[in-house]
N, C-alpha and C positions, 0 to 999 in steps of 0.2 A: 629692446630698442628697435632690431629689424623688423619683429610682427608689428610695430606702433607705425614705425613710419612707413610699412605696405600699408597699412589700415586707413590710412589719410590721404584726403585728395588726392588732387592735382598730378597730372601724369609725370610730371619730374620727380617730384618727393619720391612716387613710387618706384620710379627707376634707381633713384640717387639707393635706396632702402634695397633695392634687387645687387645692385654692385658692390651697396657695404656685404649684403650678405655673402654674395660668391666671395668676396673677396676674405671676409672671414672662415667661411667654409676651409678657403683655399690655404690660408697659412695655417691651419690647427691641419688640412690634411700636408704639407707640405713636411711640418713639423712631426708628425706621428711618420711618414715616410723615410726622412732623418734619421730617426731616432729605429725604426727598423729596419734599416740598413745596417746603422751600429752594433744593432743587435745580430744582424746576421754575419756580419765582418768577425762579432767575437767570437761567436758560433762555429761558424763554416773555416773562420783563416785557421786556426790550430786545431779542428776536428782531429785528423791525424797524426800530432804532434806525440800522445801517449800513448802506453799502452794500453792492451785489454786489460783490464781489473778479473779477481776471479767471477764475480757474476756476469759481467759480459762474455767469458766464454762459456756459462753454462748457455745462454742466448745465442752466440755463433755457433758451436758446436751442438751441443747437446740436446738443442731445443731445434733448433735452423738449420741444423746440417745433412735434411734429409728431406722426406716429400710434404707436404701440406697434411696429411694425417698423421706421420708419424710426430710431428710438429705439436699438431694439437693433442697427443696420447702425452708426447714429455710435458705437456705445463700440465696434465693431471698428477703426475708418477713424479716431478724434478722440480715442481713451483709451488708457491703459495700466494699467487697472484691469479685473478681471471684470466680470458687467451684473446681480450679486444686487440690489445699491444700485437701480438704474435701473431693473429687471424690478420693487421697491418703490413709487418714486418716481411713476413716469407713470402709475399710478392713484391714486395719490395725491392729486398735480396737478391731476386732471380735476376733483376734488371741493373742492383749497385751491386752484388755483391756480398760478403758477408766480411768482408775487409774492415779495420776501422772505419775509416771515411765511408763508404756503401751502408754499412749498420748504422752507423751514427747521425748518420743524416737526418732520418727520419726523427730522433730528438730534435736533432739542431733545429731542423723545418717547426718542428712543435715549437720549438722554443720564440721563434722569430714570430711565428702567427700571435702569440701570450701578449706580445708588445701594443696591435692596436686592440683586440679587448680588452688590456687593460685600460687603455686611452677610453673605448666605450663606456665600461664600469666608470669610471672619473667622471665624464663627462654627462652620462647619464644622471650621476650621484648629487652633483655640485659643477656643472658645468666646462668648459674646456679648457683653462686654465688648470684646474685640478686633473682632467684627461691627459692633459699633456704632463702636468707632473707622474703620476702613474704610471703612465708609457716609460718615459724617462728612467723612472725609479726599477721598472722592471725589468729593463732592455740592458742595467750595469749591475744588476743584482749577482754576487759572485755566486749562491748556489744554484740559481735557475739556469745563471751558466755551465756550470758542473754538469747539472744532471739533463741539459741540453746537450750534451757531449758524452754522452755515455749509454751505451747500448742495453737500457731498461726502458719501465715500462713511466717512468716518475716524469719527465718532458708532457708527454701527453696526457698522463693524468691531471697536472697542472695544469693547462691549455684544457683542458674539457667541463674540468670544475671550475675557471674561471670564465669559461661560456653560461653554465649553469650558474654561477653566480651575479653577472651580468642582467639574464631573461627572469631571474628572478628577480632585482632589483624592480626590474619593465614590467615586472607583473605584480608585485608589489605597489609600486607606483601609479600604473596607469588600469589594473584587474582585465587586460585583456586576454580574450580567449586563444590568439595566438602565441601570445608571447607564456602562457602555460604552458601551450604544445611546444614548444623551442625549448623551456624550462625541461618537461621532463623526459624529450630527448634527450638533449646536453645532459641528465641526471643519470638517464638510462647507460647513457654511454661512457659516463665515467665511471659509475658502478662497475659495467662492466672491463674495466681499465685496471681499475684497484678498490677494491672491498674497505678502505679505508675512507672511498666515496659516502659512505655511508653515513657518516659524522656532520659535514657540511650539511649533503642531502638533508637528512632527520630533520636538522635545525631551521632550513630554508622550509621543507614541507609545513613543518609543525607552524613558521611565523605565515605562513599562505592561508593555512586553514584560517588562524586566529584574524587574520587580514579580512580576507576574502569568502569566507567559509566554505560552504558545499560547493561553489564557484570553481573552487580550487583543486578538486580532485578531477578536473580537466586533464591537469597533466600529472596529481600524483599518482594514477594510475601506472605510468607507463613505466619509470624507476622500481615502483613496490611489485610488478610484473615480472620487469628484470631478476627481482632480488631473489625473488622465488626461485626462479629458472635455474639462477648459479647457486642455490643454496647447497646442491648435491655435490657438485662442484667441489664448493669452500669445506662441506664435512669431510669429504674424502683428502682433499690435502690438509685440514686440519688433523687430519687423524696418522698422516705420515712424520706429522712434527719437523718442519725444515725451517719453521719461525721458532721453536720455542726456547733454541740463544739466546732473542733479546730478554728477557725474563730472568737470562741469569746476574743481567747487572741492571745495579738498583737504579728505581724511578726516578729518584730524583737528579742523579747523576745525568742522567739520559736526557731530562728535561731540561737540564740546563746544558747540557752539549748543544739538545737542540735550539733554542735561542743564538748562542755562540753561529751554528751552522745558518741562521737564517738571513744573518748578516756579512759571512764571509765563506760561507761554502765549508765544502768537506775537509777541513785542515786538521785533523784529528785521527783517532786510530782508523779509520777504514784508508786512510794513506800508510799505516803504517809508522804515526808518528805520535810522540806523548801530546795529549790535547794542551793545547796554549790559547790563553783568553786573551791573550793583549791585542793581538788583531782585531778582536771583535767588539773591544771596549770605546772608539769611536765613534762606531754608527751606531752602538748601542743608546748611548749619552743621545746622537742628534736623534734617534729617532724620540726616546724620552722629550728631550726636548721640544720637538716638533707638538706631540701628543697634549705635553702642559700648556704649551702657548696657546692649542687651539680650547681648553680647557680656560683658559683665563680670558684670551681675547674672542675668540669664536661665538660668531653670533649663531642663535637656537639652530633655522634650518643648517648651518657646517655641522654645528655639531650632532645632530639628530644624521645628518647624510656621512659621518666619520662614525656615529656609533650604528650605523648597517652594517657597516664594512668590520668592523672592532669585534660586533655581537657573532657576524660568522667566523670572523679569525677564532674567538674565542670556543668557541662552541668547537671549531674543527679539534681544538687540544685538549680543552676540558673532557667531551665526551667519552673518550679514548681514555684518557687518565682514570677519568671514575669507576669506567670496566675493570681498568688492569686492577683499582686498588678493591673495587669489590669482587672482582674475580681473577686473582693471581695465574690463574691457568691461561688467561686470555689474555697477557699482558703483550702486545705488541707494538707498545708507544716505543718510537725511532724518529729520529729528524728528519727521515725521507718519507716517510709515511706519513709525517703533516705538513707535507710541499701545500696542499689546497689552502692552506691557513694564508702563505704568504702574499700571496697576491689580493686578497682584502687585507691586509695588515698593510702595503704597499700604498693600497690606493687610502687608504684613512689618515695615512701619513702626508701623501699628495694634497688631500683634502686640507691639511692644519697649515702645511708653509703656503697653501698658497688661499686662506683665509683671508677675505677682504683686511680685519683688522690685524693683522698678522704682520703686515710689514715689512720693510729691509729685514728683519730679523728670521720672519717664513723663507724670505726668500734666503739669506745666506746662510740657512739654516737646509735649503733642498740643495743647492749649490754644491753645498759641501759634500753634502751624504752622498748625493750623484758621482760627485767629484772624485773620491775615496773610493769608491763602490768601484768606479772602472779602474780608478789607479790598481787595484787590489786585483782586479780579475787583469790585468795586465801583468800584474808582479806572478799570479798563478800561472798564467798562459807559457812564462819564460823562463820560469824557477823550477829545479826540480825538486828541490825541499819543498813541496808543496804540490805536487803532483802523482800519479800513480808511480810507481816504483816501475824502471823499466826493463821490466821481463823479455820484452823483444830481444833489447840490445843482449841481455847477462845470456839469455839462448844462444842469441852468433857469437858470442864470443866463446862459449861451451862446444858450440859446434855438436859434430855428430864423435862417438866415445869409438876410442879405438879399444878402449877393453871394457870391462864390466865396469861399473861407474855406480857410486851414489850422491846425490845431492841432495844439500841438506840445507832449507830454507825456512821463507815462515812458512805457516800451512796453508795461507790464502795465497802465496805464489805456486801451490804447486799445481794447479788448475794451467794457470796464465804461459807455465817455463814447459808445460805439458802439449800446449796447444800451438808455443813458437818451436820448438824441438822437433826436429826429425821422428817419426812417429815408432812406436816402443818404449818408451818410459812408460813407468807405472807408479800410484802410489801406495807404499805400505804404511802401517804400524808398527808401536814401539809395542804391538802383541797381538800378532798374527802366527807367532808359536813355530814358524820358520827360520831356518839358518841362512842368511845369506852369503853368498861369499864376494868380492869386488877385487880390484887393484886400484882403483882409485877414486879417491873423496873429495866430491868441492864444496865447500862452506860457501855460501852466498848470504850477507849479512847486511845491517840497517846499517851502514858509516862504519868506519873503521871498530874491528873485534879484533881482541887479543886473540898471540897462535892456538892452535887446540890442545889441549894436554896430549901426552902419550897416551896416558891412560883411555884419554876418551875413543881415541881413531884402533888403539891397539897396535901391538910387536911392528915394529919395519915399516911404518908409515912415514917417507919424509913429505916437506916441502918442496913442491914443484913449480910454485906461481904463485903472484900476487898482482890484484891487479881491481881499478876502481871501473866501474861501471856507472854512469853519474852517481847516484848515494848509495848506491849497494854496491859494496866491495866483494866480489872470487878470494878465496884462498883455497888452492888445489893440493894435494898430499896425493901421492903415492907412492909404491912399491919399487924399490928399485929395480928388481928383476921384471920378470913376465907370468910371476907368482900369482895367485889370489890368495884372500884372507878374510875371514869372519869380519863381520860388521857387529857393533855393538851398538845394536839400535836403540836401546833405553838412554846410553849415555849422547848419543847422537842426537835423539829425543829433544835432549836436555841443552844443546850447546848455545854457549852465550854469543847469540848471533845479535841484538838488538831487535829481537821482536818479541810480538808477547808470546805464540807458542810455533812453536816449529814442526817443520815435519820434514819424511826424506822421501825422495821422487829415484827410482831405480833405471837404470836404461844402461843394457845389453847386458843383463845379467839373469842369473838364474838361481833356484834352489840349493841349498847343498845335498 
């Protein structure tokens, strides 16, 4: 309607046509500004409300806690990720910090920029109605929140594959020669972000060629360049095995956590908590929902501009599946590893509520999902059942050990309670073929554990404290004298702490 009425006479129409346009320019930017704000408010207000998780101190410490090479030597030798994130981060650092809030940032920042390309991608796809649903949908999304707030590399992988998926759209649609070259930038660079780039990539390459043919290798150049470069890279941390966990638990398991995680974030074992669907079972429904009406009421072009966005979600999970299940050694499907999926699966859902014939029904049907979506990342934001477990706090309350000490946790806090600790802890095995000796034991557990057996701590051990730490409960035992005594690390191993496996973290203690 605004290019018709610039097109026609008389110098008022065409003004009246330049005012409607700014004036619509102005509330779709108005409204993606809003809506980025909120996104940054979710972001940046509780950045440091939690603790480090164990992978963000392999990132603060182990990777960032030293110079700019020593940096890039740990993501070859301690990651199984490229080093774009990290080559980011350590200058970063130097100027926040390596503090939560200082680390985190640079997700949060990622996360906040994902809000208006997803408004682009929408609007691009099926116009600003849909951009602004998109934006919306992606700015209250509880896992982009998550991993917006957490000191990896998954924020900016997501923000770079959805640029690449964007200029692809633009080059799809309009075959220009720039918006290739912005394509396999944005390709090159998320490749080198996460190797899981490659799934998306593939798919958008392969529909360009089929599009655009020889046209198109414009910009597949510059991604299948990258991939080469980092190939030595990925065989060399392929070959240290720091992925090949995911592998131990089954596909299908995984696949359906991941769904559950796409709609309400990390609420499952990487918090440390038995996976529960019920959260997830709302947005699940409206997003189905969403999906069938544009399926029933959706006219051709919605539907064709919902299945661009649908065929990359797909593609980003399918491809990955098919590997793992034709080559079991290679299986590294995880629900953070297909973050690239959701923001086309976001905007295809944008696309259906806000389908011309869609109706009150799209609309209270995005309303809601939006609605939910922040309720949920606000119920995260303040809950500690549903947040990392806080290893900060259970450290100050341990304090530094007036005698040989061991603690006994899950094995992913022993990273976290190692890096808030006064420095000298370490951690062993239940067979490392060593005697240790201690005077005093703390159990650090998921919610209230019954006391320890005798058996398990051994002779002369009593109770010397209890005490809750928001969901992780101390229970402290020692010697009543100034004695020491053998640890029994197998049975220590073992103790019913409520996690899946345990491990002990030793500080100011020695050999026997």
């Amino acid at each position: 309607m605004e290019a018709a009425a610039l097109g026609r006479g008389g110098l008022s129409t065409v003004a009246q046509g330049a005012r409607d346009a700014v004036r619509a320019r102005s509330r779709a930017f108005w409204a993606v500004a809003g809506l980025s704000a909120l996104a940054a408010g979710l972001r940046f207000g509780t950045l440091g409300l939690q603790s480090y998780h164990h992978d963000e101190v392999v990132t603060a410490s182990r990777i960032l806690g030293g110079g700019f090479w020593h940096a890039m030597s740990a993501v070859g030798a301690s990651e199984s990720a490229p080093p774009l994130y990290y080559v980011l981060a350590w200058p970063w650092t130097q100027l926040t910090g390596t503090g939560a809030v200082g680390l985190r940032s640079i997700s949060a920042l990622a996360g906040v920029l994902t809000v208006p390309i997803a408004y682009l991608i929408g609007a691009e796809l099926r116009g600003r109605r849909a951009g602004i649903a998109a934006a919306a949908l992606v700015a209250v999304n509880p896992m982009l929140l998550w991993y917006s707030q957490e000191a990896r590399a998954y924020a900016l992988f997501s923000l770079l594959t959805a640029i690449s998926f964007l200029y692809f759209v633009r080059a799809l649609r309009r075959g220009r020669g720039r918006d290739l070259g912005a394509w396999g930038i944005a390709s090159a660079l998320a490749l080198a972000t996460h190797y899981f780039a490659i799934f998306p990539l593939a798919a958008e390459a392969l529909w360009l060629l089929h599009r655009r043919g020889r046209f198109a290798l414009r910009g597949i150049w510059v991604p299948v360049l990258t991939g080469i470069g980092l190939a030595p890279l990925a065989i060399q941390q392929m070959s240290i095995g720091h992925a090949e966990w995911i592998g131990n638990h089954p596909l299908v398991r995984r696949l359906w956590e991941a769904g559950m995680t796409f709609m309400v974030g990390e609420t499952g074992e990487i918090i440390a908590r038995p996976v529960n669907p019920l959260p997830a079972l709302v947005p699940v429904m409206l997003v189905g929902l969403a999906l069938a009406l544009l399926l029933a009421r959706g006219e051709r072009g919605e539907r064709r501009a919902a299945g661009i966005a649908l065929g990359i979600a797909g593609a980003t999970v399918a491809l990955p599946v098919l590997l793992a299940l034709a080559s079991p050694s290679k299986d590294y499907v995880l629900a953070r590893n297909l973050v690239p999926a959701l923001v086309p699966l976001l905007v295809a859902v944008a696309i259906a509520v806000t389908a011309r014939r869609s109706g009150s029904a799209g609309v209270v049907i995005g309303l809601v999902l939006a609605a939910y979506s922040l309720g949920f990342c606000a119920w995260v934001s303040f809950s500690p059942s549903f947040q990392r477990p806080d290893w900060n706090a259970v450290a100050a309350r341990l304090g530094e050990p007036a005698a040989p000490r061991a603690i006994v946790t899950w094995i992913l806090g022993e990273a976290p309670l190692r890096y808030y600790l006064p420095p000298g802890s370490f951690e062993v095995s239940s067979t490392d073929g060593l005697g240790w000796l201690a005077h005093e034991i703390d159990l650090v557990s998921n919610g209230p554990a019954p006391p320890a057996p005798p058996g398990m701590l051994g002779p002369g051990f009593i109770r010397a404290g209890y005490e809750q730490v928001g969901r992780l409960y101390v229970r402290r035992y020692a010697l009543p004298g100034p004695g020491l005594a053998p640890l029994r690390m197998r049975a220590l191993h073992g103790a019913p702490l409520g996690f899946p496996t345990n491990g002990v973290l030793l500080d100011g203690i020695g050999p026997r």
